[in-house]
N, C-alpha and C positions, 0 to 999 in steps of 0.2 A: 468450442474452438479447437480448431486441428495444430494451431502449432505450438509447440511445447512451450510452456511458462517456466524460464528461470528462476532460482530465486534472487536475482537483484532486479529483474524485471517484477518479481512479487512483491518486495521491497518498497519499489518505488512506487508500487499501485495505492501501497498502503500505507503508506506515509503520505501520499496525496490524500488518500481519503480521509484519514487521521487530522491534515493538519487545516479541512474544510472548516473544521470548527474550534474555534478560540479556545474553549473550554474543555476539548476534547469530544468525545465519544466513546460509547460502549463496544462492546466484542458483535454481539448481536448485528449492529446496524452494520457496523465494518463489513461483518459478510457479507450482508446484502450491497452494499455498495459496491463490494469486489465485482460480486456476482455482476451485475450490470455492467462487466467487462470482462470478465474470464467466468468458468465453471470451475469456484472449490470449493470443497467441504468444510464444517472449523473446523474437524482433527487436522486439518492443512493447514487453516489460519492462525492457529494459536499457537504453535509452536513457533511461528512469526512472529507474533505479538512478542510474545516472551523473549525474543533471539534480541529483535530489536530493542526492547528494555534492556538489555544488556549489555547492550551496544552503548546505553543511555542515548537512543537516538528516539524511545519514548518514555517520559513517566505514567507511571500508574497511579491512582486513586478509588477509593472505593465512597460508594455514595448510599445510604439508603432510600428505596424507592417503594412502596407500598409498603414497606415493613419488608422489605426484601434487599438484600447488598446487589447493589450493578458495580462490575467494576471498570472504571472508566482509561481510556488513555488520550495521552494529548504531547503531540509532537513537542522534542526540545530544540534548543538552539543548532544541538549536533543532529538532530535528525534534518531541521531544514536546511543546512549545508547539505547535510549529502541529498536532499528528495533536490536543489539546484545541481546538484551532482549530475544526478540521473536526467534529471531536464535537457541536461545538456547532449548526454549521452543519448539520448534517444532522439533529438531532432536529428544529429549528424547520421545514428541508423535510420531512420525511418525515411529520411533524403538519401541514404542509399538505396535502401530496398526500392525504394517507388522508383526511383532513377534507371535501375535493373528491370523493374514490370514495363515501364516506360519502353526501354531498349526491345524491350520482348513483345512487345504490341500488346502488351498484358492491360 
């Protein structure tokens, strides 16, 4: 992808994908799911992960899986106000920018 990724546009990618599942999800899959919208690496994703635990907009969890720890996350109350946050935010840009391509016979 050629145009730059914010981090409130990263935010809301990942809080979407986060809050797919009831129960949460692990780090691993998160990336892959980003991935199938943007190109990052996890030394990108995780310090995401962790921002927004902090934020308490996720809790964490840790689960064992083969005899191995996965550690899980899963959207809170306050992360789903703001990932409505950005919902909102991004249909009024993205009805700008098309609106602009529009204009431009794009």
């Amino acid at each position: 992808m050629i145009f730059n990724t914010g981090s409130a546009l990263l935010d809301a990618i990942v809080l979407a994908v986060v809050s797919k599942d009831a129960d949460g999800t692990y780090g691993y899959k998160i990336t892959q799911d980003v991935r199938c919208a943007i190109d990052i690496s996890e030394s990108t994703l995780y310090p995401v992960l962790r921002r927004l635990q902090k934020e308490d907009c996720l809790e964490v969890y840790d689960m064992a899986i083969d005899g191995r720890n996965r550690r899980y996350y899963k959207i809170t109350e306050k992360g789903r106000v703001q990932l409505n946050l950005y919902r909102g935010e991004w249909v009024t840009y993205s009805q700008k920018i098309s609106q602009i391509f529009k204009e431009a016979n794009l």
